[in-house]
C-alpha positions as CSV (number, residue, x, y, z in Angstrom):
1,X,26.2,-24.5,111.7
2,X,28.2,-23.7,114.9
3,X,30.7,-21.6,115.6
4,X,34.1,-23.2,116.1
5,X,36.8,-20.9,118.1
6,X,40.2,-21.8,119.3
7,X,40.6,-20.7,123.2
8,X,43.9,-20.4,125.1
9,X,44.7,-19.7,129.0
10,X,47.7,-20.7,129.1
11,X,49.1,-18.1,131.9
12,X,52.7,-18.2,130.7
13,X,52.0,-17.2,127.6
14,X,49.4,-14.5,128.5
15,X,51.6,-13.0,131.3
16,X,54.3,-12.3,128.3
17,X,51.7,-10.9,125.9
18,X,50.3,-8.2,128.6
19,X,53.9,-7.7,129.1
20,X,54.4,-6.8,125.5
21,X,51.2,-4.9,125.3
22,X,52.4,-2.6,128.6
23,X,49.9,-1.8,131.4
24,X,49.1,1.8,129.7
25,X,48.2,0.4,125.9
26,X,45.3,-2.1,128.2
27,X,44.4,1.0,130.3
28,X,43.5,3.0,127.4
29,X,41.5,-0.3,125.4
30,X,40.0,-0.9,128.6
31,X,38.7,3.2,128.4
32,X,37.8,3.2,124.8
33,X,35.3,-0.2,125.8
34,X,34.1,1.8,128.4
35,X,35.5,-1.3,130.9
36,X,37.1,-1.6,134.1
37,X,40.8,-2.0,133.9
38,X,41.4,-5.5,135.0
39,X,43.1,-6.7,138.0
40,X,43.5,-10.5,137.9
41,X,46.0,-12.7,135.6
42,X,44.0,-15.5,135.9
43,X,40.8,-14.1,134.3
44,X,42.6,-13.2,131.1
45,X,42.2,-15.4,128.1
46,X,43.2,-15.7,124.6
47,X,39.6,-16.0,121.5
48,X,40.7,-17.1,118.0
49,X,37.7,-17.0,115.8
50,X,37.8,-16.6,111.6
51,X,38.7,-13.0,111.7
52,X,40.5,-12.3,114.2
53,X,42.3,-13.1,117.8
54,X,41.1,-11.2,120.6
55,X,42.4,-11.0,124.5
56,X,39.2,-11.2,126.7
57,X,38.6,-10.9,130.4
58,X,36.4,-12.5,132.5
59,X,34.6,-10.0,134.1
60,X,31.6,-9.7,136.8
61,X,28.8,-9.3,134.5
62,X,30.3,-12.0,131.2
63,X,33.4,-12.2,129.2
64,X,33.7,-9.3,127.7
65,X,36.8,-8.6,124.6
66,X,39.4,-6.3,125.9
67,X,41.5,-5.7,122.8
68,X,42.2,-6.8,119.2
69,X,45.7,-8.9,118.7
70,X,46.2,-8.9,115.5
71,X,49.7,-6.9,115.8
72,X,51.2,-9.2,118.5
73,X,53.0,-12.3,118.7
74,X,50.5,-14.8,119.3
75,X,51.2,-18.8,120.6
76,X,51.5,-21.6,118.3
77,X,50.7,-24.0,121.5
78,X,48.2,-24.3,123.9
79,X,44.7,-23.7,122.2
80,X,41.7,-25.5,122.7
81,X,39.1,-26.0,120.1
82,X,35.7,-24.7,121.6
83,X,31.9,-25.3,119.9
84,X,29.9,-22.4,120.3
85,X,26.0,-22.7,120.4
């Protein structure tokens, strides 16, 4: 069976979450991951799976998840259903 996830990238929408989430809250997830505090807007993108919703980041070496959402005010437009293999 494959898994189904709902994707957004919607830039509006993630420019306002970052904003809620503050630029010191993403420095510390990004040091608890152990990853490098991101620098573009346009890499950032919203992963809605079973469990959970996650913000990701597009980095050098794969997509990698940045943070946990479950606390924030997420979308209610914008997300694309995705297939994964």
């Amino acid at each position: 069976m494959k898994n189904v996830v709902y994707i957004n990238t919607d830039r509006y929408v993630i420019k306002h979450l970052l904003q809620e989430i503050g630029a010191h809250r993403l420095r510390v997830e990004c040091e608890n991951a152990k990853l490098p505090y991101p620098k573009r807007m346009r890499l950032f993108y919203l992963e809605c799976n079973d469990d959970c919703t996650f913000l990701k980041y597009k980095y050098q070496q794969g997509d990698r998840a940045v943070m946990k959402l479950d606390q924030y005010e997420l979308p209610e437009t914008g997300w694309t259903r995705v297939s994964l293999k």
